[in-house]
Gaussian input, Z-matrix of N, CA and C with variables (Angstrom, degrees):
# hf/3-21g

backbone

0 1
 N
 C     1     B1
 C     2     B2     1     A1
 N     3     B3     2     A2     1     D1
 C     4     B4     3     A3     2     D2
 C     5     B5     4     A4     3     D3
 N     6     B6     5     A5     4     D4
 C     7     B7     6     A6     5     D5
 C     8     B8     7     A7     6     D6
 N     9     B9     8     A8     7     D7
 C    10    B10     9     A9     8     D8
 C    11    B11    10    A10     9     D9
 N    12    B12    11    A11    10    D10
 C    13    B13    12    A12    11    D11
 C    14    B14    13    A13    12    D12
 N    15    B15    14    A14    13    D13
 C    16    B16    15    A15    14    D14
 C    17    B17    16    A16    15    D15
 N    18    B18    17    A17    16    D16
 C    19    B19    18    A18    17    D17
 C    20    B20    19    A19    18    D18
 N    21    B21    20    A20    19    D19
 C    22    B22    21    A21    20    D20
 C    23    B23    22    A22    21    D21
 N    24    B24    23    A23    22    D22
 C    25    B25    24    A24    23    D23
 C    26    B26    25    A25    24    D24
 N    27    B27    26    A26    25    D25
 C    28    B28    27    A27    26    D26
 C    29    B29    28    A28    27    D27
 N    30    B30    29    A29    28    D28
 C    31    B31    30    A30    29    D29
 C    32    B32    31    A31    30    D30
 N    33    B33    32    A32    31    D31
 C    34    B34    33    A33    32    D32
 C    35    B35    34    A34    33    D33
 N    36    B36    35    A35    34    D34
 C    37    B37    36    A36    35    D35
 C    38    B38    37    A37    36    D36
 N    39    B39    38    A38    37    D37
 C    40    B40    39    A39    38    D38
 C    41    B41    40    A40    39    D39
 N    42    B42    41    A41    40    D40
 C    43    B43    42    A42    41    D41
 C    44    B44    43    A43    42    D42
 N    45    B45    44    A44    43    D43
 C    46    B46    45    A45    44    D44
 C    47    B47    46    A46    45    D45
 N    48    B48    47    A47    46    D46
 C    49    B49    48    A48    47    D47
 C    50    B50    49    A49    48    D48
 N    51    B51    50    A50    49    D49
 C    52    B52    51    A51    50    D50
 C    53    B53    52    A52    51    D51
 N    54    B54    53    A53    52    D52
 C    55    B55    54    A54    53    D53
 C    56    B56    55    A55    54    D54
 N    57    B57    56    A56    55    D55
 C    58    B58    57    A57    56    D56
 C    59    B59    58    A58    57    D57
 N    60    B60    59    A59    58    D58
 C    61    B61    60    A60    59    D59
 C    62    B62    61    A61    60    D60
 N    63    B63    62    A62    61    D61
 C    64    B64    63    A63    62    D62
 C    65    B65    64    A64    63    D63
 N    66    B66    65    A65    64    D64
 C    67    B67    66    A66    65    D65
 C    68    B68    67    A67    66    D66
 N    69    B69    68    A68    67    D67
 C    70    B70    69    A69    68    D68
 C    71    B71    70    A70    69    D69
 N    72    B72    71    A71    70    D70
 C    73    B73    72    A72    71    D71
 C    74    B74    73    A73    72    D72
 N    75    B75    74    A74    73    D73
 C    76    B76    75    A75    74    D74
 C    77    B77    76    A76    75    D75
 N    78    B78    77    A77    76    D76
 C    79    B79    78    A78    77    D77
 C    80    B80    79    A79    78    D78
 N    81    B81    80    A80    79    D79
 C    82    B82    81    A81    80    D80
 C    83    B83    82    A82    81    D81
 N    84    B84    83    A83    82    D82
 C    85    B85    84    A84    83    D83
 C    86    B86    85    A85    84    D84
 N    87    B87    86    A86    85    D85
 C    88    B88    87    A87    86    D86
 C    89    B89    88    A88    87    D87
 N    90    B90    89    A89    88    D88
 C    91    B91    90    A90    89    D89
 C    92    B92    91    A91    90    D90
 N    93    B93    92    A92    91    D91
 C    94    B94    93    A93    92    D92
 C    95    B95    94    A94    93    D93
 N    96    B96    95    A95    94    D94
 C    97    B97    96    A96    95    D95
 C    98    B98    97    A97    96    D96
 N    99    B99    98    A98    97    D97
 C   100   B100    99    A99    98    D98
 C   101   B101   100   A100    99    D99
 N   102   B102   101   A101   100   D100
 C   103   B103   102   A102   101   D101
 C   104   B104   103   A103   102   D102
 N   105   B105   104   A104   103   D103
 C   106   B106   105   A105   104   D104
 C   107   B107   106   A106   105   D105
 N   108   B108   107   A107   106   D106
 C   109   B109   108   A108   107   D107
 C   110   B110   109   A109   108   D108
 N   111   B111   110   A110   109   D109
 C   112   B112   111   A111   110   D110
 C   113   B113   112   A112   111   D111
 N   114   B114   113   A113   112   D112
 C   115   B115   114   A114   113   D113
 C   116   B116   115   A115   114   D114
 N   117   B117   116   A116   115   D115
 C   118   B118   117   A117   116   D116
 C   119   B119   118   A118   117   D117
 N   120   B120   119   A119   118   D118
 C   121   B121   120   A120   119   D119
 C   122   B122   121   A121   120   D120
 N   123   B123   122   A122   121   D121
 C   124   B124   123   A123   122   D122
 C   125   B125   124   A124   123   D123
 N   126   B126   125   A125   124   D124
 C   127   B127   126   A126   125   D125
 C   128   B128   127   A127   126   D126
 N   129   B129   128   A128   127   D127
 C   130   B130   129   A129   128   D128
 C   131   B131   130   A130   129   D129
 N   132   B132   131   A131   130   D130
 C   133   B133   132   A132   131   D131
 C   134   B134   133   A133   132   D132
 N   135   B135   134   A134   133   D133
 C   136   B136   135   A135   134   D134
 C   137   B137   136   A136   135   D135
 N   138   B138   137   A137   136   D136
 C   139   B139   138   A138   137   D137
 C   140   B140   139   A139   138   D138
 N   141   B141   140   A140   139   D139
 C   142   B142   141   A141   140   D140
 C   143   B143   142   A142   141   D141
 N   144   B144   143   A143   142   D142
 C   145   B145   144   A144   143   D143
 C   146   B146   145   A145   144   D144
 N   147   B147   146   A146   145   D145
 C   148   B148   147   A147   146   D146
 C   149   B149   148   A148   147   D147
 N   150   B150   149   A149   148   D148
 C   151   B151   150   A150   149   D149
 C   152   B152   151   A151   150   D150
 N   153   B153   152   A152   151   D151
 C   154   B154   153   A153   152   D152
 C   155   B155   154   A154   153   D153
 N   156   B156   155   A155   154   D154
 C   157   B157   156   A156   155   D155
 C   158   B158   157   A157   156   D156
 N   159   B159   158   A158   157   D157
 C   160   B160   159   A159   158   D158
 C   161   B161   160   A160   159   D159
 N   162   B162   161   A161   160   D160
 C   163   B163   162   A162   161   D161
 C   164   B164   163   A163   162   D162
 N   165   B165   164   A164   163   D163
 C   166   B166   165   A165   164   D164
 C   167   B167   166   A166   165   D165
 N   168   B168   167   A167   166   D166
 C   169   B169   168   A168   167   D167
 C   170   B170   169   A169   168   D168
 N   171   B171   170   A170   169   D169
 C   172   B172   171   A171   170   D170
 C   173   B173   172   A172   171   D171
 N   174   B174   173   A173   172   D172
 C   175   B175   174   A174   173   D173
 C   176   B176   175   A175   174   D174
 N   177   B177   176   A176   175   D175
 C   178   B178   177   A177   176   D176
 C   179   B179   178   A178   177   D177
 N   180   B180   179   A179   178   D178
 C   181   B181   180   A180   179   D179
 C   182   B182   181   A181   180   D180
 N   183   B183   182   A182   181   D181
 C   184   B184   183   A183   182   D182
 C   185   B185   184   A184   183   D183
 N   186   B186   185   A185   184   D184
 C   187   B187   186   A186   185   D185
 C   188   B188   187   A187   186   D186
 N   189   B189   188   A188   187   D187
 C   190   B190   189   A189   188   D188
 C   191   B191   190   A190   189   D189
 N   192   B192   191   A191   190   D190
 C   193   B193   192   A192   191   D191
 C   194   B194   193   A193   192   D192
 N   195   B195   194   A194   193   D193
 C   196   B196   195   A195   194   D194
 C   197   B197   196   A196   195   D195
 N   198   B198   197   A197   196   D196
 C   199   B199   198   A198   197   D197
 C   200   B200   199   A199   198   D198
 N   201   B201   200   A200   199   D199
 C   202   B202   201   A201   200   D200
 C   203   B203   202   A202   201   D201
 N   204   B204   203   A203   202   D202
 C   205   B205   204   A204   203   D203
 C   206   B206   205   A205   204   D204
 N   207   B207   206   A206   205   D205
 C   208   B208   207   A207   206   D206
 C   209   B209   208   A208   207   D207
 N   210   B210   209   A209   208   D208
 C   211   B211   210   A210   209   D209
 C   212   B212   211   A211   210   D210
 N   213   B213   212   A212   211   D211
 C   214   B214   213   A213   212   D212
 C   215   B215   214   A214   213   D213
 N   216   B216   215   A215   214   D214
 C   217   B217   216   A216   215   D215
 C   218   B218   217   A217   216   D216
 N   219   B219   218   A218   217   D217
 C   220   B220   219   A219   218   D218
 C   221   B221   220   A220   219   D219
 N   222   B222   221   A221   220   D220
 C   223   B223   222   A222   221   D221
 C   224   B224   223   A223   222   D222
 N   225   B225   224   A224   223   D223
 C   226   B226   225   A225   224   D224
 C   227   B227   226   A226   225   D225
 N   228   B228   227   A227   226   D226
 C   229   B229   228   A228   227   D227
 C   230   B230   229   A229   228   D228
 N   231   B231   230   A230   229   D229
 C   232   B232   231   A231   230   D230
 C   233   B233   232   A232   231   D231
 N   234   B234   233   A233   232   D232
 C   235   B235   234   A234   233   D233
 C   236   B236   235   A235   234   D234
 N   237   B237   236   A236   235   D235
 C   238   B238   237   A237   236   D236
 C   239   B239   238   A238   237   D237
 N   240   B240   239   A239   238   D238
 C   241   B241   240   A240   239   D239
 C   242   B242   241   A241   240   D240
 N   243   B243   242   A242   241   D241
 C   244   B244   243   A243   242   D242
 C   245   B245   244   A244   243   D243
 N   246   B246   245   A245   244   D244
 C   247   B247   246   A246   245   D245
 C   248   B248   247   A247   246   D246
 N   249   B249   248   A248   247   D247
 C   250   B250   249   A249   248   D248
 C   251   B251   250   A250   249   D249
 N   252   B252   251   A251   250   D250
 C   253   B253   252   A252   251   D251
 C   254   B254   253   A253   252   D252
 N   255   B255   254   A254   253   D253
 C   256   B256   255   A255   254   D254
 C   257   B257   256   A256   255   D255
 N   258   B258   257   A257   256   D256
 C   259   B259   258   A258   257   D257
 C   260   B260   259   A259   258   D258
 N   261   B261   260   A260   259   D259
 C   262   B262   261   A261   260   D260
 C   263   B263   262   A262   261   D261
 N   264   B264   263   A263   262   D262
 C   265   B265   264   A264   263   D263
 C   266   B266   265   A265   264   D264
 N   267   B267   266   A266   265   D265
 C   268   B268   267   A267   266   D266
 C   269   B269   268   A268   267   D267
 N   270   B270   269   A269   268   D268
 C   271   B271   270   A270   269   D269
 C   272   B272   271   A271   270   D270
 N   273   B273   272   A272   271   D271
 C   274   B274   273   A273   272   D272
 C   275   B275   274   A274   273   D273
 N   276   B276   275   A275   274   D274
 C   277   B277   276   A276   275   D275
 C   278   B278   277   A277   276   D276
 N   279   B279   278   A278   277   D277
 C   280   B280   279   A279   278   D278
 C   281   B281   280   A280   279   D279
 N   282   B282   281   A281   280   D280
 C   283   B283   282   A282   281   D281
 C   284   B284   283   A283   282   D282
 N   285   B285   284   A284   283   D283
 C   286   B286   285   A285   284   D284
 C   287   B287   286   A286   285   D285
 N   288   B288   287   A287   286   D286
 C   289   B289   288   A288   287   D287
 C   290   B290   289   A289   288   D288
 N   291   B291   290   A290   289   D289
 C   292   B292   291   A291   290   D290
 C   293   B293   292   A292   291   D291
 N   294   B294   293   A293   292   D292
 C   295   B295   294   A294   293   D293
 C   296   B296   295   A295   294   D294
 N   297   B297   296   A296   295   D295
 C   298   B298   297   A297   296   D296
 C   299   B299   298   A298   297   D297
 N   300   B300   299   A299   298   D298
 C   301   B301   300   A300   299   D299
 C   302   B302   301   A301   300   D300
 N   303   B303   302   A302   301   D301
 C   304   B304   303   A303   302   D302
 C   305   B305   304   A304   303   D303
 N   306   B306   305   A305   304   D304
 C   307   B307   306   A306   305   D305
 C   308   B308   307   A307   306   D306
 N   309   B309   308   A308   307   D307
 C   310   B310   309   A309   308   D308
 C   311   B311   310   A310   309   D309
 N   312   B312   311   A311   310   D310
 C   313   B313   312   A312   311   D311
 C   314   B314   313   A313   312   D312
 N   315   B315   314   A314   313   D313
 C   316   B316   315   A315   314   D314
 C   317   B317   316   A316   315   D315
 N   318   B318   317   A317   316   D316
 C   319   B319   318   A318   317   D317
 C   320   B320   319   A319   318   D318

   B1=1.4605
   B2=1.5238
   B3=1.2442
   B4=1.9693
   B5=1.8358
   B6=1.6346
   B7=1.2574
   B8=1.8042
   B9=0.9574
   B10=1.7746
   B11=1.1106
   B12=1.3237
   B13=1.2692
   B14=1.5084
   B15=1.4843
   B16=0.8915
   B17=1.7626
   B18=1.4735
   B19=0.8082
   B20=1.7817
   B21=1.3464
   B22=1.4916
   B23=1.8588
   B24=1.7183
   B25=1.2597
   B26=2.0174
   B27=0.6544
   B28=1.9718
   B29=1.9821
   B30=1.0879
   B31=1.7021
   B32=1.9115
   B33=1.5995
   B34=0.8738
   B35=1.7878
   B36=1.5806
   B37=1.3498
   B38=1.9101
   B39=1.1573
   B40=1.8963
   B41=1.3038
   B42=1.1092
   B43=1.9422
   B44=1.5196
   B45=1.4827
   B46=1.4506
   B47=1.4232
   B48=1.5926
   B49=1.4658
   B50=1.4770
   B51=1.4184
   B52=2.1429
   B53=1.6698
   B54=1.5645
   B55=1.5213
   B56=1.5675
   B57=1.2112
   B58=1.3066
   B59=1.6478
   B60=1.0821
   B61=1.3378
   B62=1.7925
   B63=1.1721
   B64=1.7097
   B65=1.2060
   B66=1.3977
   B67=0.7282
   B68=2.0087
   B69=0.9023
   B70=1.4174
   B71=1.4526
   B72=1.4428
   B73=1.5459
   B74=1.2942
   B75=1.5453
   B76=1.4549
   B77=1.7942
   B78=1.1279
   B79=1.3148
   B80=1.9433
   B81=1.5450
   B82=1.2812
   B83=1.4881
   B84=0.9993
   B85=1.6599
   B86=1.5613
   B87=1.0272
   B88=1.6765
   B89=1.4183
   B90=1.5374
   B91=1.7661
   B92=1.1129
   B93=1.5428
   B94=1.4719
   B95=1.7504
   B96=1.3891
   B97=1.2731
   B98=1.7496
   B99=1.0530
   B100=1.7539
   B101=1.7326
   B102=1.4169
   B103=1.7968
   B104=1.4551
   B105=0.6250
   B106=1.7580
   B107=1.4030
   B108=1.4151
   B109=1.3724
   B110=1.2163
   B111=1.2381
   B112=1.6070
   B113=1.4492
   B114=1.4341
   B115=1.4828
   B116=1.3989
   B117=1.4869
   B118=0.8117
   B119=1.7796
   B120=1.4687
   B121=1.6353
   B122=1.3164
   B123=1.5180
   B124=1.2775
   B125=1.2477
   B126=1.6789
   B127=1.5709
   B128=1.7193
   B129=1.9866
   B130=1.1993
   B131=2.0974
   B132=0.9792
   B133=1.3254
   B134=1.6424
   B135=1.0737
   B136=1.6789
   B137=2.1676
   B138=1.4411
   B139=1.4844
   B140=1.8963
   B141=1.6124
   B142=1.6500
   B143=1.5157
   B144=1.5469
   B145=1.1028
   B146=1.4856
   B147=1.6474
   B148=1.0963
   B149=1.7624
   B150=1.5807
   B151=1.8768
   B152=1.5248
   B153=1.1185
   B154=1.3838
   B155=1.8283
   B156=1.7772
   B157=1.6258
   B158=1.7943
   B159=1.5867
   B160=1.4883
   B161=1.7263
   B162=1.1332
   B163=1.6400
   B164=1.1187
   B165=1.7995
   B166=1.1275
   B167=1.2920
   B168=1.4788
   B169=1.4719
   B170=1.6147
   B171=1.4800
   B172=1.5942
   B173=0.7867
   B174=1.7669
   B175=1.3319
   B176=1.5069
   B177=1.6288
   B178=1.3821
   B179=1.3970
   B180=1.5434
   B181=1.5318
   B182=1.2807
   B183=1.2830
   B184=1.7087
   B185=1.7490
   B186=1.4603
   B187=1.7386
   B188=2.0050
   B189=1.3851
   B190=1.2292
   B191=1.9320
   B192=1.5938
   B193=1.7102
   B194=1.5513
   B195=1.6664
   B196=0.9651
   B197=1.5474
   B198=1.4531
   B199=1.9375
   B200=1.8479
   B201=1.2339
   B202=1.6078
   B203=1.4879
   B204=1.7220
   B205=1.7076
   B206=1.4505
   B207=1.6636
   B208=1.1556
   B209=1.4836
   B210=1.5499
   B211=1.6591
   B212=1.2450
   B213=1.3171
   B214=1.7805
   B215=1.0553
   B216=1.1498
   B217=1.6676
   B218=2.0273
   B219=0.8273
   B220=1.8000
   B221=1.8603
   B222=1.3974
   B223=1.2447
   B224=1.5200
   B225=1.1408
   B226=1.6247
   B227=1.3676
   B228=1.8047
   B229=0.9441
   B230=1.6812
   B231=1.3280
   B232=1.3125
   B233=1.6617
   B234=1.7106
   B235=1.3353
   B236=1.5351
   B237=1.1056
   B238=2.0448
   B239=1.2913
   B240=1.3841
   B241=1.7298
   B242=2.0826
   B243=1.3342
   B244=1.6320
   B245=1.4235
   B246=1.5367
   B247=1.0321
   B248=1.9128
   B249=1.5327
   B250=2.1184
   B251=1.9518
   B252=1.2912
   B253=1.4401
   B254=1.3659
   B255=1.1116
   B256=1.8075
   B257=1.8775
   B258=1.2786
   B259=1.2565
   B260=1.5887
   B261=1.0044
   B262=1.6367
   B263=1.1631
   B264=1.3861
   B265=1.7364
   B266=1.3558
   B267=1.2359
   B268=1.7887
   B269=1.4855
   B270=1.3633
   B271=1.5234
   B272=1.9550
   B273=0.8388
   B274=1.9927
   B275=1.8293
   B276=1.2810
   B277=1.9530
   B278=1.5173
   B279=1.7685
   B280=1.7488
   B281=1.7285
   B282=0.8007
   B283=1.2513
   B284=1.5079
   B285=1.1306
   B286=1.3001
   B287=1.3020
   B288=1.7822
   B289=1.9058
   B290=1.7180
   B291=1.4451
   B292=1.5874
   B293=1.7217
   B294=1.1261
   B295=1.2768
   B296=1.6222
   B297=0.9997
   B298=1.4688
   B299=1.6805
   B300=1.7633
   B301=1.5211
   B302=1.3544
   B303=1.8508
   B304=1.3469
   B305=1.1765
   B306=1.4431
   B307=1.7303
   B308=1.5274
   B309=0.9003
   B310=1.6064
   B311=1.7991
   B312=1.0675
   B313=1.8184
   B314=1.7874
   B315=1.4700
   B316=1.3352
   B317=1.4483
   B318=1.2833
   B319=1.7691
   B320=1.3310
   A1=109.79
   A2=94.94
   A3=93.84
   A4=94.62
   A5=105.43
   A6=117.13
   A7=120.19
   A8=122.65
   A9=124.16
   A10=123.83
   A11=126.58
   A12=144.88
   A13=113.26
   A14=147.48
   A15=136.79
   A16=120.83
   A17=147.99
   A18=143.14
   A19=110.19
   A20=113.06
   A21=117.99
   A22=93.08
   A23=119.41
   A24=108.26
   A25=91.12
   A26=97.73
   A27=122.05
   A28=96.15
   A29=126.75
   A30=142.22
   A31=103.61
   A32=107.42
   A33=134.85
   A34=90.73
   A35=133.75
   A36=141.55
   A37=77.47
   A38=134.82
   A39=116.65
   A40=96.27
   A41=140.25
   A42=136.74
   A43=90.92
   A44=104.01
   A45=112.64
   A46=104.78
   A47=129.36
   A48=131.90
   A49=112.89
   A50=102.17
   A51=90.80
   A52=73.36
   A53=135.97
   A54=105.72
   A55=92.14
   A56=116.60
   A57=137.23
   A58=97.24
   A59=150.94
   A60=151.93
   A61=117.61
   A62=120.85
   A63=120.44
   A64=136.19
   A65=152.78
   A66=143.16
   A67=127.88
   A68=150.15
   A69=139.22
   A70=130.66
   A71=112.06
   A72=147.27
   A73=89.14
   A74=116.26
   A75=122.28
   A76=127.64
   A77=146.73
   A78=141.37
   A79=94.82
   A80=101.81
   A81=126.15
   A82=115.74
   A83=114.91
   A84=100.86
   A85=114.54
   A86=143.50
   A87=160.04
   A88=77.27
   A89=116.29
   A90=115.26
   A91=107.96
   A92=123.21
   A93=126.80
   A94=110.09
   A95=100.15
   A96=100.79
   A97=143.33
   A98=81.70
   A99=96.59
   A100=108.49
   A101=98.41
   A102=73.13
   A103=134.50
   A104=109.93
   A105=119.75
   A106=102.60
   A107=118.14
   A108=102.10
   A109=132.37
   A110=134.23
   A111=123.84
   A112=133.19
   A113=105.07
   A114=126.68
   A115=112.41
   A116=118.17
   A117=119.19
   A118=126.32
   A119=100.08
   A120=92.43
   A121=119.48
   A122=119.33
   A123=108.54
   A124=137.41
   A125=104.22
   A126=95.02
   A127=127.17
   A128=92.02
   A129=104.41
   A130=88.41
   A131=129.64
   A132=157.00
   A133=97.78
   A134=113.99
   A135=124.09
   A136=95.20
   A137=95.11
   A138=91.08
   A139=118.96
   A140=106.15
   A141=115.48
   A142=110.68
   A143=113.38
   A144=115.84
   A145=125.12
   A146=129.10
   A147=133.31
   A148=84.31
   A149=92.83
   A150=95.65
   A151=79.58
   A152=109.68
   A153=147.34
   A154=108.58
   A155=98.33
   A156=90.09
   A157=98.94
   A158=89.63
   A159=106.34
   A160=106.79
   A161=110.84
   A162=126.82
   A163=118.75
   A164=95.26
   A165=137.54
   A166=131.86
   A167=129.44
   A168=109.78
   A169=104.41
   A170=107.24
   A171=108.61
   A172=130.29
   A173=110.20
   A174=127.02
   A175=122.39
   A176=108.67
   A177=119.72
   A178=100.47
   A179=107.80
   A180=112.48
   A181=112.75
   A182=119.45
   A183=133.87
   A184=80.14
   A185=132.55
   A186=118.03
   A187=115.41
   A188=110.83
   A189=115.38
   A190=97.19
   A191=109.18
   A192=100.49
   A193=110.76
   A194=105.70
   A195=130.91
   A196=115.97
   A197=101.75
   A198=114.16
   A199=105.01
   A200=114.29
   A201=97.82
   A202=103.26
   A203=114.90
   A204=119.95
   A205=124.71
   A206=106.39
   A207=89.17
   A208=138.82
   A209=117.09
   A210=101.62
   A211=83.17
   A212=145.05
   A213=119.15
   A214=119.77
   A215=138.60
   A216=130.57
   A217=90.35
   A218=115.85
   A219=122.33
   A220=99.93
   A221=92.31
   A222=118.70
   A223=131.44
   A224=99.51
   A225=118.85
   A226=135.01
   A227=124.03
   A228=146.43
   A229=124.68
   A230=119.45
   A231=119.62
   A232=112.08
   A233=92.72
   A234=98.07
   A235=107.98
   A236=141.26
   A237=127.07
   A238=93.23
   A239=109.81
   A240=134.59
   A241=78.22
   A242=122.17
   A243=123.59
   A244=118.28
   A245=126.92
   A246=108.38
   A247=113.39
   A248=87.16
   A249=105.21
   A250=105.43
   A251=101.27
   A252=94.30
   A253=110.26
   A254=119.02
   A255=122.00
   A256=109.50
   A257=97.61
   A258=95.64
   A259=106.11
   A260=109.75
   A261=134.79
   A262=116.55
   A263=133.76
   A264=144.92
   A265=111.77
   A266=113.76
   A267=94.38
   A268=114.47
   A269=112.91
   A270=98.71
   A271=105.38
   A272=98.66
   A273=95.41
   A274=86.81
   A275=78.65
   A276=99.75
   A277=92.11
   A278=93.51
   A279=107.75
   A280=96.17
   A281=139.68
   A282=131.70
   A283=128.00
   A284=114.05
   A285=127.09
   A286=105.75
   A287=109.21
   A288=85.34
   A289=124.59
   A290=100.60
   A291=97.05
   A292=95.73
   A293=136.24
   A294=103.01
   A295=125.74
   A296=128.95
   A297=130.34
   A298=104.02
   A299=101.96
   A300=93.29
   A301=125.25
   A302=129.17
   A303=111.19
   A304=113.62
   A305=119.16
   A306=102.09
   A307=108.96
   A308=164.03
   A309=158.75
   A310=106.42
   A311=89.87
   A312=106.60
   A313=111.68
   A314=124.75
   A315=109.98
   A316=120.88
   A317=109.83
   A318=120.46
   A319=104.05
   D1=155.82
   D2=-160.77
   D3=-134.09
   D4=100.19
   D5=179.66
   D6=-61.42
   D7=150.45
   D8=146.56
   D9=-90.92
   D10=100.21
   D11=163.96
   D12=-46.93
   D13=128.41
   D14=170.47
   D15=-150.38
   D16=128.98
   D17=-171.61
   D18=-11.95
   D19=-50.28
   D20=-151.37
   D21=-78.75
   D22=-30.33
   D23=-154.51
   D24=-109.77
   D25=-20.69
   D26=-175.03
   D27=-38.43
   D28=-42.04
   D29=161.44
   D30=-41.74
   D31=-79.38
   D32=-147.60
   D33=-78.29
   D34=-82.13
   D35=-136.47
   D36=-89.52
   D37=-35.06
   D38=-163.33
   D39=-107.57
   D40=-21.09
   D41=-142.43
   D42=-103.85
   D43=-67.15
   D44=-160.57
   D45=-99.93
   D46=33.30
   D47=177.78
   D48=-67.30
   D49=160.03
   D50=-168.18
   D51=-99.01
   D52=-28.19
   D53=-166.96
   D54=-126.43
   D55=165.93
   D56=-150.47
   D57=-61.02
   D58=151.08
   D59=164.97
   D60=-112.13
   D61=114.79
   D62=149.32
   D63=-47.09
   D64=55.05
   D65=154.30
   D66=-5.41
   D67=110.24
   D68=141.56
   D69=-112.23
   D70=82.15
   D71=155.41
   D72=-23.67
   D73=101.13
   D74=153.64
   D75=-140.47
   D76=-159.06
   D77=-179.00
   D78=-168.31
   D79=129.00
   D80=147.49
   D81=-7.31
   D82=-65.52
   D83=-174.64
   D84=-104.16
   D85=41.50
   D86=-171.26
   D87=-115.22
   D88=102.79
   D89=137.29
   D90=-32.74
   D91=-76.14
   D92=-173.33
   D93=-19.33
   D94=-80.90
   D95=167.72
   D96=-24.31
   D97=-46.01
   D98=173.17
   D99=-81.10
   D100=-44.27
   D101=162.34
   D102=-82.65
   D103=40.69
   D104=-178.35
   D105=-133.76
   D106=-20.49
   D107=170.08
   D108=-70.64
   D109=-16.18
   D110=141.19
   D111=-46.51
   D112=-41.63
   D113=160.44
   D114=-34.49
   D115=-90.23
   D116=-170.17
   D117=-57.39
   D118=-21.80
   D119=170.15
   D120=-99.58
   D121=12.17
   D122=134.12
   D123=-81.68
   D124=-14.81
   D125=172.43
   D126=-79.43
   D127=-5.55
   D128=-156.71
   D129=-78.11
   D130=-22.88
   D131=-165.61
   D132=-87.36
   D133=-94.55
   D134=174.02
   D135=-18.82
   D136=-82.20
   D137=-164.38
   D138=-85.35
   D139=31.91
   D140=167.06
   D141=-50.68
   D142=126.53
   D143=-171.10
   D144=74.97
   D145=9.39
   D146=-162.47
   D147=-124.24
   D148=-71.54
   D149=-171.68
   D150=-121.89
   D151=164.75
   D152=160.98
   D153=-91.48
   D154=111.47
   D155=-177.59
   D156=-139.11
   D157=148.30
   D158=-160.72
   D159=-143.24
   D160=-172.58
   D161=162.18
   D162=-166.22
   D163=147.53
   D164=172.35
   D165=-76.95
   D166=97.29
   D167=-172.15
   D168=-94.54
   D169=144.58
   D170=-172.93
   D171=-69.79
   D172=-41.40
   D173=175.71
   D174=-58.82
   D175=-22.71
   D176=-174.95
   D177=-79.20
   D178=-38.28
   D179=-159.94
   D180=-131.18
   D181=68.42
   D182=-147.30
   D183=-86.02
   D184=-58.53
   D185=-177.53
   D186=-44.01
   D187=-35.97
   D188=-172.70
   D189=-68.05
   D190=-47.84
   D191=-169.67
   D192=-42.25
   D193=-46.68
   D194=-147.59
   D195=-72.26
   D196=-58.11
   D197=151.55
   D198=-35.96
   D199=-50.39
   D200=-166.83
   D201=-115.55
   D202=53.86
   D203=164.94
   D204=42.94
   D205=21.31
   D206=-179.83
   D207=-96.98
   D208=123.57
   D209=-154.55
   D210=-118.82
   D211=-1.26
   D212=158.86
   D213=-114.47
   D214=161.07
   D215=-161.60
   D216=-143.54
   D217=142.27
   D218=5.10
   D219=-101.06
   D220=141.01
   D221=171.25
   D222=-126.74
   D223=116.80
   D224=-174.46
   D225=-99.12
   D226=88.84
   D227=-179.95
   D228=-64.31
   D229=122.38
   D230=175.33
   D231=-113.90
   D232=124.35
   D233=-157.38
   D234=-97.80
   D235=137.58
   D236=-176.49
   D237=-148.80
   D238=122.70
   D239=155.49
   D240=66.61
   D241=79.28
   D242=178.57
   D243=32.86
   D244=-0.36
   D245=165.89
   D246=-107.31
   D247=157.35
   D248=155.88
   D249=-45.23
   D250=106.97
   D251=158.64
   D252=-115.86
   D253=-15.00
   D254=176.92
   D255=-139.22
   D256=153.39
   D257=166.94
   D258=-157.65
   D259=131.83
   D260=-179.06
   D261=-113.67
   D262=155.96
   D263=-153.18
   D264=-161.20
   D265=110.29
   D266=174.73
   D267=108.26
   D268=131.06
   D269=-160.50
   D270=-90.20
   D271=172.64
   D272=-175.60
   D273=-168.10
   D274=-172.79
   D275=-160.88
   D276=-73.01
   D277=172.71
   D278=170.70
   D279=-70.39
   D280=-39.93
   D281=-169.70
   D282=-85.18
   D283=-19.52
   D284=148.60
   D285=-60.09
   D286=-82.07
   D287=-168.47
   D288=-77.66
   D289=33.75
   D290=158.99
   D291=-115.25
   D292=-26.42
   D293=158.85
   D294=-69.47
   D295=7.79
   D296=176.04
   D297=-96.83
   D298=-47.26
   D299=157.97
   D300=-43.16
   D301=-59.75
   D302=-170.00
   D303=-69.55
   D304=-22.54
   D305=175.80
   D306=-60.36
   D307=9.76
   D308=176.71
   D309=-115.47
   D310=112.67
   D311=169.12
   D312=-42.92
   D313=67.21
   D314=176.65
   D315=-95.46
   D316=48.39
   D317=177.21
   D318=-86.35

């Protein structure tokens, strides 16, 4: 399942998550963006019940980009116990960002 992140829920579903959450910081008109959206909801599928993965649109939530530096999109934040433990930029293959997934401790 592939959440919406949004200023109002961004506290509650990424901050205070019991398992690590993905973030992917993106906007409507970024080609980039749009191709990764298959991507990412397969990873959101592949790792159900592992991480919790969602998005962020910027334009909706220009204070959220801004709290976590993000000036290229699409950019993909991994969140553990409320903090940034990874951050990724730029879209790449399913297999690339699942090897970037297993490098990160998400137990």
């Amino acid at each position: 399942m592939e959440y919406k992140f949004t200023a109002d829920n961004f506290e509650a579903e990424v901050l205070q998550a019991a398992t690590p959450v993905l973030v992917d910081f993106y906007a409507d008109w970024c080609n980039p963006c749009k191709m990764m959206g298959p991507v990412v909801a397969k990873m959101a599928e592949e790792y159900e019940g592992r991480i919790k993965v969602g998005k962020c649109n910027i334009d909706e939530n220009m204070q959220l980009a801004q709290a976590y530096r993000i000036s290229s999109i699409p950019a993909f934040v991994v969140f553990k116990n409320g903090k940034p433990v990874a951050n990724y930029v730029g879209a790449m293959s399913m297999t690339e960002f699942k090897e970037k997934m297993e490098q990160i401790d998400i137990q």
